[in-house]
C-alpha positions as CSV (number, residue, x, y, z in Angstrom):
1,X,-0.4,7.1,-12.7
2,X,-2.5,7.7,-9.9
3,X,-2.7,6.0,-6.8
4,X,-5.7,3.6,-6.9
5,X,-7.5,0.4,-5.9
6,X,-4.9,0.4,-2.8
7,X,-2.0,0.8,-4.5
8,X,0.3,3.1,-2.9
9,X,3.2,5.2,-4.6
10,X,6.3,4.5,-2.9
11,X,7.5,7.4,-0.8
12,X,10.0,8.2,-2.5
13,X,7.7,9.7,-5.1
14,X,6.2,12.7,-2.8
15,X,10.1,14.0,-2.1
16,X,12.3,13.1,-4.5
17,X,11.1,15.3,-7.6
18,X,12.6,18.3,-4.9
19,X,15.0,16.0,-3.5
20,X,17.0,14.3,-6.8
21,X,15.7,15.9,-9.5
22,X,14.8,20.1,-8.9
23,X,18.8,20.5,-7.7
24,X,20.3,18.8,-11.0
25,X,18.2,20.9,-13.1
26,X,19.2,24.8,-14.2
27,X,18.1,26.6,-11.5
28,X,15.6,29.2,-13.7
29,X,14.0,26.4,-15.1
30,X,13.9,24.4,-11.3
31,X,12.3,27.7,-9.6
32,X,9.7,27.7,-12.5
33,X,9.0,24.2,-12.1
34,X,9.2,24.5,-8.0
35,X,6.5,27.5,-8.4
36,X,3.9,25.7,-10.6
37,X,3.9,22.5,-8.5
38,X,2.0,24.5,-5.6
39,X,-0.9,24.2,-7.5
40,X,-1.7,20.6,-7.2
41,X,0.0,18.9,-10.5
42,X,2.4,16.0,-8.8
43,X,2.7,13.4,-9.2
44,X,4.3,14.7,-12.0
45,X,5.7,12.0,-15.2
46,X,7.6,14.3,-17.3
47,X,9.1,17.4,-17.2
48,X,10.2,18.2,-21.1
49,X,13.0,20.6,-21.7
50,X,13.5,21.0,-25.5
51,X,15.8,24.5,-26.4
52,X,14.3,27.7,-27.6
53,X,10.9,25.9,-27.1
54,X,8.4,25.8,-23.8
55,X,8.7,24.2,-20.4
56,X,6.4,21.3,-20.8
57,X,5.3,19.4,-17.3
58,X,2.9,15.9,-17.7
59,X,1.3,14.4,-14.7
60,X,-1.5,11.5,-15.5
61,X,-4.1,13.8,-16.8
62,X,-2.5,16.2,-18.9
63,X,0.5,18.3,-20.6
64,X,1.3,21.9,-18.7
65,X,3.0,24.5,-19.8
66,X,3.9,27.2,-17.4
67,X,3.1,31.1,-18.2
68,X,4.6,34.1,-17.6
69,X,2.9,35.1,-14.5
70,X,4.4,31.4,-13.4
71,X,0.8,29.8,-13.3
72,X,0.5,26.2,-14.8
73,X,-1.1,27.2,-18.4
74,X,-3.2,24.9,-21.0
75,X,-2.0,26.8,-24.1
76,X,1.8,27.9,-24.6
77,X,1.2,31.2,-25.6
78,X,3.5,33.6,-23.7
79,X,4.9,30.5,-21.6
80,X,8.3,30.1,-19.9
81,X,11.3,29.1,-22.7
82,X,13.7,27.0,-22.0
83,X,17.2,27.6,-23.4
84,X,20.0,25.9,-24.6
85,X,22.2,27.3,-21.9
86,X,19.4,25.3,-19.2
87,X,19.7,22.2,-21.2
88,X,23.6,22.6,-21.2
89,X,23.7,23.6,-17.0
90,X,21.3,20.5,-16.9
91,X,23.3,18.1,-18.4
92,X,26.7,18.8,-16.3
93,X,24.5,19.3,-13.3
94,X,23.1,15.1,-14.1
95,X,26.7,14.1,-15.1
96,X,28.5,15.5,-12.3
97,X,30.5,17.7,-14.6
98,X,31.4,14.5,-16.0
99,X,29.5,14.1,-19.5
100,X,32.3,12.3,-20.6
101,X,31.9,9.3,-17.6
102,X,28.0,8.9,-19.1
103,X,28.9,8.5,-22.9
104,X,28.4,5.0,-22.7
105,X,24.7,5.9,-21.2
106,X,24.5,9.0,-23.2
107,X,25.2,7.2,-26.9
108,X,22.0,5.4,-26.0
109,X,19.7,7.9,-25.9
110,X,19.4,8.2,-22.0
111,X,20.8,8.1,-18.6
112,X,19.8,7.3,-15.2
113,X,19.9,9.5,-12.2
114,X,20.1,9.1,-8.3
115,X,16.6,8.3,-7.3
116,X,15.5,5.9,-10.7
117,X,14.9,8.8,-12.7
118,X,15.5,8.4,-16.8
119,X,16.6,11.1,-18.9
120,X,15.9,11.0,-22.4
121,X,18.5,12.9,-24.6
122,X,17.6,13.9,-28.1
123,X,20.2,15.8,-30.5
124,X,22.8,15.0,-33.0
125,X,23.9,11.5,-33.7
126,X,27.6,10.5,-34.1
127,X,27.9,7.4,-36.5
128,X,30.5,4.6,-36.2
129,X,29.7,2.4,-38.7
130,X,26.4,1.6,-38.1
131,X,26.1,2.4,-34.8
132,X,25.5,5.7,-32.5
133,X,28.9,6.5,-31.1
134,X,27.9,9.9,-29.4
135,X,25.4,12.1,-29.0
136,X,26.1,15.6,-29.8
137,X,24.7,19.3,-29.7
138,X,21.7,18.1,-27.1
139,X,19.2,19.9,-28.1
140,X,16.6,17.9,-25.9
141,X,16.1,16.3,-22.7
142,X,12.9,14.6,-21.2
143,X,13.0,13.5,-17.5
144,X,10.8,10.8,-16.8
145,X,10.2,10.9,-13.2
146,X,10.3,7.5,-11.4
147,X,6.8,6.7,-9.6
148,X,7.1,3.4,-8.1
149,X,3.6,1.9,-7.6
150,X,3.6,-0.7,-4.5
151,X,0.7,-3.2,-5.0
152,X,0.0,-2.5,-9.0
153,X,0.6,-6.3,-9.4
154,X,-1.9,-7.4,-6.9
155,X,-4.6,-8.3,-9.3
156,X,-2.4,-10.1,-11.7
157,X,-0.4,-12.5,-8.8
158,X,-3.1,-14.6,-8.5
159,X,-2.5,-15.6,-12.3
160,X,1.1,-16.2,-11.8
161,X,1.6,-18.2,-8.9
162,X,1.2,-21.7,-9.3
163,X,1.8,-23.0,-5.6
164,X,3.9,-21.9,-2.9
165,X,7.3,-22.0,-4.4
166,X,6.6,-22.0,-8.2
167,X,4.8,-19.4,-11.0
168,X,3.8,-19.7,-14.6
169,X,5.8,-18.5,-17.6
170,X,4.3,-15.4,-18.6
171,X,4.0,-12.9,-21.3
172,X,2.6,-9.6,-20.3
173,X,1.2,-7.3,-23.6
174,X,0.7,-3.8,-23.8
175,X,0.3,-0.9,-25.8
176,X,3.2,2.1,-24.7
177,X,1.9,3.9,-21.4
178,X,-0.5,1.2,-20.1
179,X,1.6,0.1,-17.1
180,X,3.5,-2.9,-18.3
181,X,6.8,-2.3,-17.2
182,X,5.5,-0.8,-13.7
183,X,3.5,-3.6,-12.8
184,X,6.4,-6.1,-14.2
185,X,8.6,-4.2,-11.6
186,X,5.8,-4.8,-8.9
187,X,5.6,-8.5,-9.7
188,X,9.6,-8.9,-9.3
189,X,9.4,-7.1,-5.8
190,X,6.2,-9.3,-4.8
191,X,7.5,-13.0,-5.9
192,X,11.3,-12.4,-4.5
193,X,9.5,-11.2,-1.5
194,X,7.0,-13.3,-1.0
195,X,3.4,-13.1,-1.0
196,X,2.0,-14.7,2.3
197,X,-1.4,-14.0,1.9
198,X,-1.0,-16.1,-1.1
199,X,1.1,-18.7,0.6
200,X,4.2,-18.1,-2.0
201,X,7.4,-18.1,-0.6
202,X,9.9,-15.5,-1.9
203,X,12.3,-16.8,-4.8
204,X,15.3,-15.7,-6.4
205,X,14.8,-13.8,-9.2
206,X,17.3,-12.2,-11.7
207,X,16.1,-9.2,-13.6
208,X,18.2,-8.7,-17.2
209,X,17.3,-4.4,-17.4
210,X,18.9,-3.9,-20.8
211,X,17.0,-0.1,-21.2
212,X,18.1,0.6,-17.3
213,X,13.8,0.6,-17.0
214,X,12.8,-2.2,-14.3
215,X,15.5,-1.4,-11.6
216,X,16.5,1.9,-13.1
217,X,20.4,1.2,-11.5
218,X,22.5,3.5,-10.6
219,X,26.5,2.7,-10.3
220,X,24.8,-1.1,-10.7
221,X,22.8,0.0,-7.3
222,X,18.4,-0.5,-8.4
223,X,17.0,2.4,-7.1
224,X,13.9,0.9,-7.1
225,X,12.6,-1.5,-4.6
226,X,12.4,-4.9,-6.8
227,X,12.9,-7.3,-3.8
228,X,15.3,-8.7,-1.2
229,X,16.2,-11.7,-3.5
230,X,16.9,-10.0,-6.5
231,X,19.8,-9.9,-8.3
232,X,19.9,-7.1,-11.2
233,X,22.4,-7.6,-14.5
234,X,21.9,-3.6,-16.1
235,X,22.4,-2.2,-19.8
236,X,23.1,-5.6,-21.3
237,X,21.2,-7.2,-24.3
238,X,17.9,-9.1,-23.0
239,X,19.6,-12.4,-25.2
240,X,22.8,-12.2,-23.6
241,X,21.9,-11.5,-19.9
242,X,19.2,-13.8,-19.5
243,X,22.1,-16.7,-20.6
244,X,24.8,-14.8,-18.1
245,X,22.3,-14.8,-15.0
246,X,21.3,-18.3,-15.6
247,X,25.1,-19.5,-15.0
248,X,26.3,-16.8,-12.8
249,X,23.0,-16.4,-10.0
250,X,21.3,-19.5,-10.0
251,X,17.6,-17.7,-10.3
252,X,14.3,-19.2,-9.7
253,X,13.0,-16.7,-12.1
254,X,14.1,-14.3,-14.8
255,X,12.7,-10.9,-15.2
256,X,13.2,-8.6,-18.6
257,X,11.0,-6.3,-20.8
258,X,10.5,-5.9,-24.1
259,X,11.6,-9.6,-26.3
260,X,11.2,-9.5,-29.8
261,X,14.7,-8.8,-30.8
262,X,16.8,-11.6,-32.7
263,X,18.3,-13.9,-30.3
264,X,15.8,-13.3,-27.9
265,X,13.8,-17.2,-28.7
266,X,17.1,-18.6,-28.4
267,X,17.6,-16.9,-24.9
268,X,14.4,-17.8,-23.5
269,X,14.4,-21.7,-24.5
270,X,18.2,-21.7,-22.4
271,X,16.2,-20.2,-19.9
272,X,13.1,-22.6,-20.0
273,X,16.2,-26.0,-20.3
274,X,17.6,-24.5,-17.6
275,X,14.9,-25.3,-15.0
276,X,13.8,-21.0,-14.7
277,X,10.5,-19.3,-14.9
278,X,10.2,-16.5,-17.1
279,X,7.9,-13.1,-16.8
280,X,9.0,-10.9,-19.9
281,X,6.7,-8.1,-21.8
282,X,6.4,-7.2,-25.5
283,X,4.5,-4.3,-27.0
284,X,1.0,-4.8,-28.4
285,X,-2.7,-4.4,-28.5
286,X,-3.9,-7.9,-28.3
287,X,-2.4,-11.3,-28.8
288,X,-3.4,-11.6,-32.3
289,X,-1.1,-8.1,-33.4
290,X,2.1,-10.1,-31.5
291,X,1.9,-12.3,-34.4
292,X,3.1,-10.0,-36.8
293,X,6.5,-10.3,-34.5
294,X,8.8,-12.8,-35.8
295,X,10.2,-13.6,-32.4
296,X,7.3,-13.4,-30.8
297,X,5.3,-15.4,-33.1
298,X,7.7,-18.3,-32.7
299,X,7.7,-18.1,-28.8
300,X,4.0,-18.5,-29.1
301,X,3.9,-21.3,-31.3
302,X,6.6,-23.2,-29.1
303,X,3.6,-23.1,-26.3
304,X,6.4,-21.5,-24.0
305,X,4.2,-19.1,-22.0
306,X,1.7,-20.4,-19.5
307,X,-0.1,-16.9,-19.0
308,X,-1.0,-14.3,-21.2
309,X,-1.6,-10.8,-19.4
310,X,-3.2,-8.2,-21.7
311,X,-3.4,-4.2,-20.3
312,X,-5.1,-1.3,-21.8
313,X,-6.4,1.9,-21.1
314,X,-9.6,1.5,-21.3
315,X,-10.4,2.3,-17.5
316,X,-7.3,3.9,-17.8
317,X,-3.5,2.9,-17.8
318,X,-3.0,-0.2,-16.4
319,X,-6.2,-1.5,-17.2
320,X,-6.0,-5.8,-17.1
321,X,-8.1,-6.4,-20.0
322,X,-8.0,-9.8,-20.5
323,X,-6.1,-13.1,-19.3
324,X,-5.7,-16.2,-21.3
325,X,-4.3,-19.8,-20.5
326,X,-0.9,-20.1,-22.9
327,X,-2.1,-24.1,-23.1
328,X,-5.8,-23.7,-24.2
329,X,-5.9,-19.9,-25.1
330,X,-9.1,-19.4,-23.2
331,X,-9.9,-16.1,-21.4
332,X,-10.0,-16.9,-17.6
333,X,-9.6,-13.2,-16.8
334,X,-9.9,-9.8,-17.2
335,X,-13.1,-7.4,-18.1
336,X,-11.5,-4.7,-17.3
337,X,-9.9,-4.6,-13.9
338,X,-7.5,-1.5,-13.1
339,X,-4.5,-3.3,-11.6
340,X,-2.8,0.4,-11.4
Protein backbone atom coordinates (compact mmCIF):
# COMPACT_ATOMS: atom_id res chain seq x y z
CA UNK A 1 0.00 0.00 0.00
CA UNK A 2 1.30 3.33 -0.51
CA UNK A 3 1.93 5.86 1.93
CA UNK A 4 -0.86 8.39 1.87
CA UNK A 5 -3.12 11.00 3.46
CA UNK A 6 -0.28 11.18 6.24
CA UNK A 7 0.10 7.89 6.91
CA UNK A 8 3.58 6.87 7.31
CA UNK A 9 5.15 3.23 6.82
CA UNK A 10 6.86 2.31 9.75
CA UNK A 11 10.64 2.26 9.28
CA UNK A 12 11.17 -0.78 9.40
CA UNK A 13 9.60 -1.19 6.01
CA UNK A 14 12.55 0.84 3.97
CA UNK A 15 15.35 -1.69 5.54
CA UNK A 16 14.09 -4.78 6.45
CA UNK A 17 13.20 -6.36 2.92
CA UNK A 18 17.51 -6.23 2.78
CA UNK A 19 17.77 -6.58 6.37
CA UNK A 20 15.40 -9.83 7.34
CA UNK A 21 14.26 -11.02 4.35
CA UNK A 22 17.17 -10.80 1.14
CA UNK A 23 19.74 -12.99 3.64
CA UNK A 24 17.11 -15.98 4.39
CA UNK A 25 16.45 -16.21 0.75
CA UNK A 26 18.77 -18.41 -1.83
CA UNK A 27 21.31 -16.21 -2.66
CA UNK A 28 20.70 -16.36 -6.79
CA UNK A 29 17.28 -15.64 -6.38
CA UNK A 30 18.20 -12.60 -3.44
CA UNK A 31 20.88 -10.98 -5.93
CA UNK A 32 18.06 -11.03 -8.63
CA UNK A 33 15.71 -9.61 -6.44
CA UNK A 34 18.47 -7.10 -4.81
CA UNK A 35 19.28 -6.00 -8.66
CA UNK A 36 15.65 -5.19 -9.75
CA UNK A 37 14.74 -3.21 -6.71
CA UNK A 38 17.09 -0.28 -7.99
CA UNK A 39 14.61 0.55 -10.20
CA UNK A 40 12.05 2.06 -8.04
CA UNK A 41 9.50 -1.06 -7.23
CA UNK A 42 9.56 -1.09 -3.04
CA UNK A 43 7.66 -1.07 -1.21
CA UNK A 44 7.45 -4.33 -2.35
CA UNK A 45 4.15 -6.89 -0.95
CA UNK A 46 5.22 -10.20 -2.38
CA UNK A 47 7.92 -11.79 -3.69
CA UNK A 48 6.50 -15.37 -5.20
CA UNK A 49 8.89 -18.19 -5.53
CA UNK A 50 7.00 -21.13 -7.11
CA UNK A 51 9.70 -24.06 -8.62
CA UNK A 52 10.63 -24.41 -12.27
CA UNK A 53 8.28 -21.31 -12.75
CA UNK A 54 9.32 -17.33 -12.78
CA UNK A 55 10.39 -14.96 -10.01
CA UNK A 56 7.29 -12.99 -9.48
CA UNK A 57 7.74 -9.52 -7.26
CA UNK A 58 4.23 -7.36 -6.37
CA UNK A 59 4.34 -3.90 -4.98
CA UNK A 60 0.81 -1.93 -4.85
CA UNK A 61 0.51 -1.39 -8.51
CA UNK A 62 1.48 -4.39 -10.17
CA UNK A 63 3.03 -8.05 -10.69
CA UNK A 64 7.04 -8.05 -11.92
CA UNK A 65 8.79 -10.50 -13.28
CA UNK A 66 12.52 -10.06 -13.65
CA UNK A 67 14.26 -10.77 -17.19
CA UNK A 68 17.27 -12.03 -18.24
CA UNK A 69 19.24 -8.89 -18.60
CA UNK A 70 17.98 -8.56 -14.66
CA UNK A 71 15.51 -5.55 -15.58
CA UNK A 72 12.01 -5.64 -13.80
CA UNK A 73 9.83 -7.17 -16.90
CA UNK A 74 5.84 -6.92 -17.61
CA UNK A 75 5.70 -10.27 -19.49
CA UNK A 76 7.68 -13.53 -18.35
CA UNK A 77 9.04 -14.35 -21.46
CA UNK A 78 12.74 -15.22 -21.03
CA UNK A 79 12.49 -14.23 -17.08
CA UNK A 80 14.61 -15.42 -14.21
CA UNK A 81 13.36 -19.27 -13.00
CA UNK A 82 13.32 -20.15 -9.79
CA UNK A 83 14.28 -23.72 -8.80
CA UNK A 84 13.43 -26.23 -6.46
CA UNK A 85 16.94 -26.26 -5.05
CA UNK A 86 16.12 -22.06 -4.17
CA UNK A 87 12.91 -23.01 -2.62
CA UNK A 88 14.72 -25.85 -0.64
CA UNK A 89 18.08 -23.30 0.43
CA UNK A 90 14.98 -20.92 1.27
CA UNK A 91 13.32 -22.92 3.54
CA UNK A 92 16.31 -24.05 5.83
CA UNK A 93 17.67 -20.55 5.46
CA UNK A 94 13.83 -19.31 7.30
CA UNK A 95 13.94 -22.36 9.69
CA UNK A 96 17.35 -22.03 10.85
CA UNK A 97 18.18 -25.44 9.48
CA UNK A 98 15.51 -26.49 11.67
CA UNK A 99 12.36 -27.34 9.47
CA UNK A 100 11.51 -29.68 11.90
CA UNK A 101 11.16 -26.86 14.98
CA UNK A 102 8.47 -24.95 12.43
CA UNK A 103 6.18 -28.07 11.71
CA UNK A 104 3.70 -26.93 13.86
CA UNK A 105 3.79 -23.39 11.75
CA UNK A 106 4.59 -25.20 8.59
CA UNK A 107 1.28 -27.86 8.78
CA UNK A 108 -0.55 -24.66 8.59
CA UNK A 109 0.25 -23.43 5.57
CA UNK A 110 2.74 -20.63 6.76
CA UNK A 111 5.36 -19.31 9.03
CA UNK A 112 6.57 -16.15 10.44
CA UNK A 113 9.93 -14.63 10.20
CA UNK A 114 12.16 -12.14 12.18
CA UNK A 115 10.82 -8.83 11.16
CA UNK A 116 6.70 -9.80 10.87
CA UNK A 117 7.10 -11.28 7.61
CA UNK A 118 4.52 -14.38 6.55
CA UNK A 119 5.53 -17.09 4.42
CA UNK A 120 3.02 -18.91 2.58
CA UNK A 121 3.96 -22.58 1.87
CA UNK A 122 2.18 -24.52 -0.82
CA UNK A 123 3.06 -28.31 -1.67
CA UNK A 124 1.95 -31.78 -0.64
CA UNK A 125 -0.42 -32.33 2.21
CA UNK A 126 0.09 -35.03 4.86
CA UNK A 127 -3.33 -36.26 6.27
CA UNK A 128 -4.06 -37.40 9.79
CA UNK A 129 -7.44 -38.06 9.93
CA UNK A 130 -8.88 -35.14 8.82
CA UNK A 131 -6.47 -32.89 9.44
CA UNK A 132 -3.04 -31.55 7.70
CA UNK A 133 -0.31 -33.14 9.68
CA UNK A 134 2.71 -31.98 7.37
CA UNK A 135 3.42 -30.33 4.57
CA UNK A 136 5.62 -32.04 2.14
CA UNK A 137 7.68 -31.70 -1.24
CA UNK A 138 7.26 -27.60 -0.98
CA UNK A 139 6.89 -26.82 -4.07
CA UNK A 140 5.82 -23.05 -3.32
CA UNK A 141 6.61 -20.27 -1.09
CA UNK A 142 5.05 -16.68 -1.13
CA UNK A 143 6.63 -14.03 1.25
CA UNK A 144 4.31 -11.45 2.15
CA UNK A 145 6.43 -8.65 3.25
CA UNK A 146 5.20 -6.85 6.41
CA UNK A 147 4.44 -3.00 5.69
CA UNK A 148 3.26 -1.60 8.87
CA UNK A 149 1.19 1.56 8.08
CA UNK A 150 1.34 4.16 11.19
CA UNK A 151 -1.84 6.44 11.13
CA UNK A 152 -4.08 4.12 8.54
CA UNK A 153 -6.70 4.08 11.46
CA UNK A 154 -6.91 7.75 11.84
CA UNK A 155 -10.08 8.29 9.82
CA UNK A 156 -11.89 5.43 11.45
CA UNK A 157 -10.96 6.36 15.50
CA UNK A 158 -13.28 8.93 15.52
CA UNK A 159 -16.01 6.21 14.99
CA UNK A 160 -14.78 4.04 17.68
CA UNK A 161 -14.05 6.01 20.62
CA UNK A 162 -16.87 6.72 22.75
CA UNK A 163 -15.28 9.01 25.52
CA UNK A 164 -12.00 9.05 27.05
CA UNK A 165 -11.66 5.67 28.50
CA UNK A 166 -14.27 3.62 26.47
CA UNK A 167 -14.93 2.52 22.47
CA UNK A 168 -17.81 0.90 20.54
CA UNK A 169 -18.07 -2.78 19.62
CA UNK A 170 -17.14 -2.97 16.25
CA UNK A 171 -17.19 -4.99 13.08
CA UNK A 172 -14.94 -4.00 10.43
CA UNK A 173 -15.90 -5.63 6.58
CA UNK A 174 -13.92 -6.06 3.77
CA UNK A 175 -13.33 -7.69 0.67
CA UNK A 176 -9.46 -9.59 0.68
CA UNK A 177 -6.73 -6.79 0.01
CA UNK A 178 -8.65 -3.70 1.12
CA UNK A 179 -6.66 -2.99 4.31
CA UNK A 180 -8.74 -4.62 6.98
CA UNK A 181 -6.37 -6.34 8.99
CA UNK A 182 -3.72 -3.34 8.53
CA UNK A 183 -5.86 -0.77 9.78
CA UNK A 184 -7.24 -3.31 12.68
CA UNK A 185 -3.51 -3.55 13.61
CA UNK A 186 -3.33 0.39 13.52
CA UNK A 187 -6.37 0.74 15.73
CA UNK A 188 -4.88 -1.74 18.48
CA UNK A 189 -1.62 0.35 18.50
CA UNK A 190 -3.68 3.72 18.65
CA UNK A 191 -6.40 2.83 21.61
CA UNK A 192 -3.56 0.87 23.91
CA UNK A 193 -1.65 3.91 23.28
CA UNK A 194 -3.73 6.52 23.48
CA UNK A 195 -5.04 9.06 21.36
CA UNK A 196 -4.59 12.55 22.99
CA UNK A 197 -5.70 14.58 20.38
CA UNK A 198 -8.95 12.70 20.84
CA UNK A 199 -8.77 12.81 24.62
CA UNK A 200 -8.77 8.79 24.93
CA UNK A 201 -6.64 7.39 27.28
CA UNK A 202 -4.72 4.23 26.39
CA UNK A 203 -6.42 0.80 27.50
CA UNK A 204 -5.45 -2.66 27.78
CA UNK A 205 -6.14 -4.49 24.98
CA UNK A 206 -5.60 -8.26 24.26
CA UNK A 207 -5.14 -9.29 20.68
CA UNK A 208 -6.19 -13.24 19.99
CA UNK A 209 -3.74 -13.58 16.36
CA UNK A 210 -4.94 -17.11 15.50
CA UNK A 211 -3.31 -16.76 11.61
CA UNK A 212 -0.01 -15.06 13.31
CA UNK A 213 -1.54 -11.80 11.04
CA UNK A 214 -2.15 -8.67 13.53
CA UNK A 215 1.10 -9.00 15.57
CA UNK A 216 2.85 -11.32 13.28
CA UNK A 217 4.87 -12.96 16.64
CA UNK A 218 7.86 -14.32 16.55
CA UNK A 219 9.06 -16.78 19.53
CA UNK A 220 5.53 -15.12 21.10
CA UNK A 221 7.62 -11.64 20.55
CA UNK A 222 4.84 -9.14 18.02
CA UNK A 223 7.10 -7.86 15.64
CA UNK A 224 4.81 -5.26 14.92
CA UNK A 225 4.20 -2.23 16.92
CA UNK A 226 0.52 -2.88 18.29
CA UNK A 227 0.89 -0.75 21.51
CA UNK A 228 2.52 -0.49 24.91
CA UNK A 229 -0.63 -2.05 26.65
CA UNK A 230 -1.02 -4.92 24.55
CA UNK A 231 -0.89 -8.25 25.45
CA UNK A 232 -0.75 -10.75 22.34
CA UNK A 233 -2.17 -14.71 22.82
CA UNK A 234 -0.61 -16.19 19.05
CA UNK A 235 -1.74 -19.30 16.77
CA UNK A 236 -4.72 -20.10 18.98
CA UNK A 237 -8.43 -20.48 17.73
CA UNK A 238 -10.19 -16.86 17.69
CA UNK A 239 -13.13 -18.98 20.11
CA UNK A 240 -10.73 -20.26 22.47
CA UNK A 241 -8.30 -17.20 23.02
CA UNK A 242 -10.75 -14.58 23.19
CA UNK A 243 -12.25 -16.85 26.52
CA UNK A 244 -8.34 -17.39 27.74
CA UNK A 245 -7.38 -13.58 27.58
CA UNK A 246 -10.51 -12.60 29.27
CA UNK A 247 -9.52 -14.64 32.50
CA UNK A 248 -5.82 -14.55 32.19
CA UNK A 249 -5.12 -10.40 31.22
CA UNK A 250 -7.89 -8.59 32.37
CA UNK A 251 -8.30 -6.51 28.92
CA UNK A 252 -10.24 -3.43 28.27
CA UNK A 253 -10.61 -4.59 24.82
CA UNK A 254 -10.18 -7.69 22.58
CA UNK A 255 -8.69 -7.57 19.18
CA UNK A 256 -9.00 -10.61 16.49
CA UNK A 257 -9.68 -11.01 12.74
CA UNK A 258 -11.63 -12.89 10.75
CA UNK A 259 -15.05 -14.46 13.09
CA UNK A 260 -17.33 -16.55 11.33
CA UNK A 261 -16.09 -19.88 12.40
CA UNK A 262 -18.33 -22.10 14.81
CA UNK A 263 -17.86 -21.15 18.31
CA UNK A 264 -16.91 -17.84 17.44
CA UNK A 265 -20.86 -16.21 18.70
CA UNK A 266 -20.32 -18.06 21.75
CA UNK A 267 -16.80 -16.41 22.29
CA UNK A 268 -17.81 -13.01 21.67
CA UNK A 269 -21.05 -12.93 24.02
CA UNK A 270 -18.25 -14.25 27.08
CA UNK A 271 -16.50 -11.40 25.86
CA UNK A 272 -19.51 -8.82 25.73
CA UNK A 273 -20.69 -10.58 29.84
CA UNK A 274 -17.49 -10.06 30.65
CA UNK A 275 -17.48 -6.27 30.78
CA UNK A 276 -14.83 -6.12 27.22
CA UNK A 277 -15.10 -4.19 24.05
CA UNK A 278 -14.62 -6.01 21.01
CA UNK A 279 -13.03 -4.75 17.42
CA UNK A 280 -13.00 -8.07 15.13
CA UNK A 281 -13.20 -8.25 11.07
CA UNK A 282 -15.00 -10.66 8.68
CA UNK A 283 -14.72 -10.85 5.03
CA UNK A 284 -17.28 -9.17 2.73
CA UNK A 285 -18.50 -6.67 0.32
CA UNK A 286 -21.20 -4.99 2.15
CA UNK A 287 -23.29 -5.73 5.25
CA UNK A 288 -26.04 -7.38 3.39
CA UNK A 289 -23.45 -10.38 1.85
CA UNK A 290 -22.40 -11.00 5.83
CA UNK A 291 -25.78 -12.41 6.08
CA UNK A 292 -25.16 -15.35 4.17
CA UNK A 293 -22.62 -16.10 7.26
CA UNK A 294 -24.19 -18.22 9.83
CA UNK A 295 -22.11 -16.72 12.62
CA UNK A 296 -22.15 -13.65 11.49
CA UNK A 297 -25.71 -13.40 10.77
CA UNK A 298 -26.51 -14.31 14.38
CA UNK A 299 -23.93 -11.73 15.80
CA UNK A 300 -25.86 -9.13 13.88
CA UNK A 301 -29.20 -10.02 14.89
CA UNK A 302 -28.01 -10.12 18.65
CA UNK A 303 -27.41 -6.12 18.08
CA UNK A 304 -23.80 -6.88 19.48
CA UNK A 305 -21.83 -4.44 17.35
CA UNK A 306 -22.10 -0.76 17.82
CA UNK A 307 -20.16 0.21 14.58
CA UNK A 308 -20.08 -1.16 11.30
CA UNK A 309 -16.88 -0.15 9.22
CA UNK A 310 -17.06 -1.05 5.50
CA UNK A 311 -13.59 -0.70 3.19
CA UNK A 312 -13.21 -1.06 -0.48
CA UNK A 313 -11.07 -0.24 -3.23
CA UNK A 314 -12.77 1.96 -4.83
CA UNK A 315 -10.25 4.93 -4.32
CA UNK A 316 -8.08 2.19 -3.85
CA UNK A 317 -7.22 -0.32 -0.92
CA UNK A 318 -8.36 0.84 2.16
CA UNK A 319 -10.96 2.81 0.95
CA UNK A 320 -13.68 3.62 4.10
CA UNK A 321 -16.78 3.25 2.18
CA UNK A 322 -19.33 3.53 4.42
CA UNK A 323 -20.06 3.60 8.34
CA UNK A 324 -23.28 2.57 9.91
CA UNK A 325 -24.69 2.80 13.53
CA UNK A 326 -25.00 -1.21 14.76
CA UNK A 327 -28.38 0.31 16.77
CA UNK A 328 -30.21 2.13 13.99
CA UNK A 329 -28.18 0.87 10.83
CA UNK A 330 -28.03 4.39 9.42
CA UNK A 331 -24.92 5.45 7.38
CA UNK A 332 -23.17 8.26 9.44
CA UNK A 333 -19.97 7.80 7.45
CA UNK A 334 -18.09 7.09 4.67
CA UNK A 335 -18.18 8.34 0.76
CA UNK A 336 -15.29 7.17 0.08
CA UNK A 337 -12.49 8.31 2.36
CA UNK A 338 -8.91 6.52 1.80
CA UNK A 339 -7.99 5.72 5.46
CA UNK A 340 -4.77 3.92 3.92
Amino acid sequence: MKEDNGNKLSAKSTSSLRKDILPLISGRVAAAVSGALIYGLEPLEEIRLRAGKPLVLQNWSREWFIGSDGLPAAKPAGSFIVTREDIRTTLELMSENSVYAYQDEIKNGFITIRGGHRVGIAGRAVLDGGSVRNIKDISGLNIRISNQIFGCSSKVLRYLIKNETDIYNTLIISPPQCGKTTILRDIARNISNGVPEMGFRGIKVAIVDERSEIAASLRGVPQNDVGLRTDVLDGCPKSIGMKMMIRSMSPKAIITDEIGNDGDREAVHSVLNAGVRIITTAHGYNISELKSRREVLKLMEDKVFDRYIVLDDSEGPGTLAEVVDGKTMKVIGGAGHRVV
